[in-house]
N, C-alpha and C positions, 0 to 999 in steps of 0.2 A: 429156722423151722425144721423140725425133725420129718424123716422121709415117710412116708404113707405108711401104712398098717394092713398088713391083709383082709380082707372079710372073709368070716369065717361066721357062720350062722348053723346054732346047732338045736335039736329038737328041745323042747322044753324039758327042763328037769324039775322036778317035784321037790330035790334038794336046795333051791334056790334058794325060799323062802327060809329057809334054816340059815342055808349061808348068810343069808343078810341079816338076820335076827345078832348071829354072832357079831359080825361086824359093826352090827350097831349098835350093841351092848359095850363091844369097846371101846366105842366112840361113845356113848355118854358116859361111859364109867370116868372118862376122862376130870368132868367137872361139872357146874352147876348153868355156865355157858352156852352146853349143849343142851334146849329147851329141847328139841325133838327129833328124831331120824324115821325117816321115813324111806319103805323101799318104793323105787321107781321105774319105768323106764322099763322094756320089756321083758327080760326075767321075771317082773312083778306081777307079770299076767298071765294066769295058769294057761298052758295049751300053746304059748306063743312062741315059734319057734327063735331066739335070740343070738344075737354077741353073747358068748356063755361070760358073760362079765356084768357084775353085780355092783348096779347103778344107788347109792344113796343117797337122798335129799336129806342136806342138814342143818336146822335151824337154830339157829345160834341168836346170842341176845344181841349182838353187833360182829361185826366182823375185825374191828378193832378189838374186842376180849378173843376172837380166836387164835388172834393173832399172839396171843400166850402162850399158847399151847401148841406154837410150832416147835419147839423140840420134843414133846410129847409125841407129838406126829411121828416126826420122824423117828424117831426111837420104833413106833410100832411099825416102819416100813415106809408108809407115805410119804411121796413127791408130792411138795407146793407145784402149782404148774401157772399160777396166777390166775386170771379172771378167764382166761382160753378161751374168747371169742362172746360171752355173755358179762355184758356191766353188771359190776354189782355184786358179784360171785369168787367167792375165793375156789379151785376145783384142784384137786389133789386126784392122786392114781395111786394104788397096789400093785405092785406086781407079785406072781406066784415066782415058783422055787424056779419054775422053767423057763422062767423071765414074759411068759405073756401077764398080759394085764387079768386082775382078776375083781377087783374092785374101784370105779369110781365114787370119789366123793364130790356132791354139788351144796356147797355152804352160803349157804343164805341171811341175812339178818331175816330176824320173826317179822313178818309183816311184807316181806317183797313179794312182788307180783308174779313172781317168779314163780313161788311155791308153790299157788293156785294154781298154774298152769300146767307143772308137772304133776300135781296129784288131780289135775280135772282128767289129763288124758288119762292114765293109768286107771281111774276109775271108770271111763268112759268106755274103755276099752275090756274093760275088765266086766261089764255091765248087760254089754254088745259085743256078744263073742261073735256075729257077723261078720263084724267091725272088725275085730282082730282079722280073723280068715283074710279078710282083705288086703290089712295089714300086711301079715305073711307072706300075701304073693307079691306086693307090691315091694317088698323088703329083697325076696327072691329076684324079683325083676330086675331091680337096682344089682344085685350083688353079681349079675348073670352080666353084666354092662361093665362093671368096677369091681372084681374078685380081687383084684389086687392095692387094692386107693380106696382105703377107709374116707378118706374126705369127699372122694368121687361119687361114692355109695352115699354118705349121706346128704350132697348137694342131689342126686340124682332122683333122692325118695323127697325133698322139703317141698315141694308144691303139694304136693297129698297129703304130708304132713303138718303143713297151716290149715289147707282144709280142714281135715279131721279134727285138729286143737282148736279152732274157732267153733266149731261145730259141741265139740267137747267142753267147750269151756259155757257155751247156751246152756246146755246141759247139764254142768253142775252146780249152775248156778240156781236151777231151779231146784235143783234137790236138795240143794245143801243151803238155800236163801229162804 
């Protein structure tokens, strides 16, 4: 197991949504496997202050055809890092020039339940800027407890965080059902 990660939580940037756009063009330019990318996770949520690290959800037609396109990956930077903690998920990382992380990838087959769930918060959130604000502080809270232990930070925000996503997820299911 590699050692903790600092948290470092920066105010929202309006260049996000750009950045993930790029990165997700490169990632379907790859091939016909990649059905969709999707940005996530909170970067994706104007006003939120985040991990300045640019989360993408990517839906693949199996994870067995992405599994092609591992030296493509790598070629563009991307560490396989395997399923890291969620079944089902193939999850890769970017790092920048400075060696911090700058982009996660979360690879899904089309249809896992998985998807829902990150695009119900992210819109959920995105819908109910309340909801963020809350977010924020409770993200604050955690990071004021574990500045130093990325894992610590986010064991120390997931009780709020299933809240919120079971809440989220009544939610978008009526919008989107």
């Amino acid at each position: 197991m590699t050692a903790p990660r600092p948290v470092r939580l920066a105010a929202y940037d309006p260049g996000w949504p750009e950045q993930a756009r790029i990165h997700g063009d490169r990632l379907r330019a790859l091939g016909e496997a990649f059905i969709a990318v999707h940005h996530v996770g909170s970067t994706a949520v104007p006003g939120l202050a985040a991990k300045p690290v640019i989360d993408l959800l990517v839906e693949v037609s199996s994870l067995a055809a992405l599994d092609s396109y591992a030296d493509r990956l790598r070629d563009l930077g991307y560490r396989l890092r395997g399923e890291n903690g969620i079944r089902n998920r193939l999850y890769f990382t970017l790092d920048g020039d400075q060696g911090g992380r700058r982009v996660h990838v979360h690879a899904f087959a089309a249809g896992d339940p998985e998807i829902r769930r990150h695009l119900a918060l992210r819109d959920f959130l995105r819908a109910h800027p309340e909801i963020a604000r809350a977010y924020a502080a409770e993200k604050e809270r955690a990071q004021s407890l574990h500045p130093e232990d990325s894992r610590a930070y986010s064991a120390e925000k997931s009780a709020w965080m299933m809240t919120q996503e079971a809440q989220a997820l009544r939610w978008y299911d009526g919008v989107t059902g």
